[in-house]
Every structure is written in C-alpha cells, then in structure tokens.
C-alpha positions, 0 to 999 in steps of 0.5 A: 487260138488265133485273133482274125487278121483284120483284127490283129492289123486293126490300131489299138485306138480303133472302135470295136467293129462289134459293138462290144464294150471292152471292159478294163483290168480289174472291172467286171461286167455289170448284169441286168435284171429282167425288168432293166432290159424290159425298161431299157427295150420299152423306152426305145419304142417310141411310139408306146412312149408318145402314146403313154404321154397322150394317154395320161395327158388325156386321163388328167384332162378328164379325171381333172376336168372340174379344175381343167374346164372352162365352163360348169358342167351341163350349164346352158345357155339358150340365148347362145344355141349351137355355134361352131368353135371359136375363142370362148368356146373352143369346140363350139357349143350344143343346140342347149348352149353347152360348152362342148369342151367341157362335155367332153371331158367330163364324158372322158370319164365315164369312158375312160373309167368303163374302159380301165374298170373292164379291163382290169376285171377281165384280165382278173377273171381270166388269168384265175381262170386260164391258170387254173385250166392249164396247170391242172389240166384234166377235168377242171381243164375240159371244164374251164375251156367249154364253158369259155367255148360258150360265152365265146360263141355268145352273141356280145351286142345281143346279150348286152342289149338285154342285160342293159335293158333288164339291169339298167344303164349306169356305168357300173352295170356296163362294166359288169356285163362287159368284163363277163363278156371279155374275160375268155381272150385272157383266159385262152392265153394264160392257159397256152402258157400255163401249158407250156411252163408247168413242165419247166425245170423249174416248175418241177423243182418247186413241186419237188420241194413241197410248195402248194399248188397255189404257190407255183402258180403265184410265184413261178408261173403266173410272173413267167407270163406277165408280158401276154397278160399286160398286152391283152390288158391294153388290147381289152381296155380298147376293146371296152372303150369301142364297145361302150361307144358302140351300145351308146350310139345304139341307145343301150349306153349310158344315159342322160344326164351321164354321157359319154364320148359314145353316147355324144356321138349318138346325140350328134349323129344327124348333124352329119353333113351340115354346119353343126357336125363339128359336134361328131368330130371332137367325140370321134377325135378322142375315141380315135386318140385313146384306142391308137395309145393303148393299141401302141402302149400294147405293141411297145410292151409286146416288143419289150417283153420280147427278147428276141425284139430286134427294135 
C-alpha cells in the first residue's frame, strides 16, 4: 500500500494533519469507558457547566438559608414598610417590614423540593412503567399505553385545582398530584426505546442464557437509555417548578405561612407598575434562573450521551 504524496513529502517533525495522536514502539493505545467519553463530552459544554455551577450555587443558598440569610424568618418589621433595596436589605422589604432576600431563599425551598421531589417520582413511575410496556408488549403494552393515553389527555390545571382543594395545599400533596400528572412523557420514551433494544444481540443472548425478565430489564435494557431518562428528568424538574408557580399565582399553591417563589409572585402581582414591583423581580428572577440551568443541564447531558455530538 502506498502513503499519499503530501504525506510522504511532509518533514518528520510536522504535526499530524489529522489530529491523530501517534503512538511510540512498544505503547499501547489507552481505551475509554462509556462514561469517560460521556464526562469528557459533557465538560465540554459550557453552558451545562455554567448551569451546574448556578444551580447548586442557588440549592446552597436556599437549603442553607438558616445560616445564609441575613434576617429570622417571617420577622416583621411595621415601623419599616415596603421599602426598595438598599444596603440593609438588599431586595427591599414587604408592606409588613420583611426582608425580602430572606423570604426568597426560604420560598427556594419549597420550590426547589416540589421540583426535584416530581421529577424524581415521575421519572420512577414512567420508567417502570415504559419498560414494562415495551419489552413485553401485547396486552400489557395496549394496557399501559391507553391508560398514559388518558392521563395524557387529562386537563392538568383543572385536575390540579381539584385535587388541592379537595386534598389540601401542603407541599407534600403538591408533589403527589404533580408527579401523577407528569410521569406518561417518560414513560412514552422509555417504551420507543425499550422497542427498539429488546431485539439487540445482546438482549436475545441474555434470554438465551436463562436471566429473568426483570434481570434483562435492570441490567441490559434500562442502562441502554439512561441518557433519554436523565434528559427528561431535567426537562420534568422545570416543568415542576413552572407548574407549581402557575397554581401559586392562581391561589391553589402553597399557602400562608408556606411560601414559595410562585405564591410571592401572586402576592405581588398588583404592584406591577409602581414603586413597589421590585417585589415581582427577584421571585420572577430566580423562577428565570433555575428553569434556564436545568433546561441547559439537559441540552449538555443531550449532547454528551450523544456519540455522534459533534460539540
């Protein structure tokens, strides 16, 4: 076989045109797991890395918020009223004196814990679930699917406004209702894939060998689509956090005492044009902030469990 021309003519100390590292007598190339190229592709992108930093800059703040912030919890302060932000209190403060910093970080709470508490349950739900549809197909497949075809069809606000009222405001029962309102998204893409694996080399060698049903599942299948169920978990914890938002500013949230960055945006929402709507700001601000790092969080675990990513 013979080299190129332009190679052969290229000097001994010229860099390789290709990008190919060349490898001396007697080493050997070193490989690379799965997750080393997952790693290596994911901290190339740097907005999901800018966005891991915000978000867990944002999670200590608030989960920390009885060593970060500046002033009690719900402490008053009449003789102050509502004034604008300023170097004792740097987000201003509410119509009852109210450090509005302090509220917000502990209204982080709540919605930071209804949003990862959702996600997490949902993804739980409709990864069993999607699984089960797809590798067994058939009846339990038409079964599955239908039944995700109504709660798909189920107008969400309406039922969640009924559940509330009936069941009550607390955050616990916020994330119920939610997670059984979000789990047939994951569910629909665990079973494409499911469908498209069970019929693998590998998948049939497994069967072959004598390993369960649950076995193939846990160890073969669900590990091949990990990357879908990581990207929809991201997507879902937004999703949670925007919804709960939405029912707060409604007045089926959280209530009093319990607050949250949605249910200060309700209790501000009059003040909007006047002196006083630096009090939608900073709660609107912090919604903004945590939904853009999860959906970047999410485009970055895209792109690296992607191979054919070309970032």
């Amino acid at each position: 076989m013979t080299m190129p021309r332009e190679i052969l003519d290229a000097p001994a100390d010229a860099p390789d045109p290709g990008g190919a590292i060349e490898l001396r007598a007697g080493e050997e190339g070193v490989a690379r797991s799965q997750w080393r190229l997952f790693w290596r592709r994911f901290l190339q992108h740097r907005m999901a890395i800018l966005s891991v930093l915000v978000l867990v800059g944002i999670m200590f703040v608030c989960f920390g918020a009885t060593w970060v912030a500046p002033f009690p919890r719900n402490k008053q302060d009449l003789l102050i009223g509502p004034v604008g932000p300023r170097a004792a209190h740097w987000f201003g403060t509410d119509e009852l004196g109210r450090d509005q910093l302090t509220e917000l970080l502990y209204a982080g709470q709540i919605s930071l814990k209804i949003g990862l508490a959702v996600a997490l349950l949902s993804t739980l739900v409709g990864t069993v679930v999607g699984a089960v549809a797809g590798y067994f197909g058939r009846w339990a497949d038409q079964m599955l699917m239908r039944l995700t075809d109504l709660f798909l069809v189920v107008p969400a606000i309406a039922v969640l406004a009924i559940a509330v009222k009936k069941f009550g405001n607390s955050s616990n029962t916020i994330i119920v209702i939610l997670a059984g309102l979000g789990w047939m998204y994951i569910a629909r893409v665990v079973r494409s894939q499911v469908l498209s694996i069970k019929e693998k080399e590998f998948v049939e060698a497994a069967r072959a060998s004598g390993a369960s049903h649950a076995r193939i599942i846990a160890r073969h299948m669900l590990p091949n689509t990990v990357g879908p169920i990581l990207v929809n978990a991201t997507l879902a914890i937004a999703a949670a956090i925007i919804t709960e938002s939405t029912l707060s500013f409604l007045g089926f949230g959280v209530q009093p005492p319990t607050t949250s960055w949605g249910r200060m945006l309700s209790d501000s929402r009059g003040y909007v044009g006047t002196p006083k709507a630096y009090l939608i700001y900073f709660p609107g601000l912090a919604l903004l902030l945590v939904v853009l790092a999860v959906n970047f969080i999410g485009d970055g675990l895209r792109d690296a469990f992607d191979p054919q990513s070309r970032r």
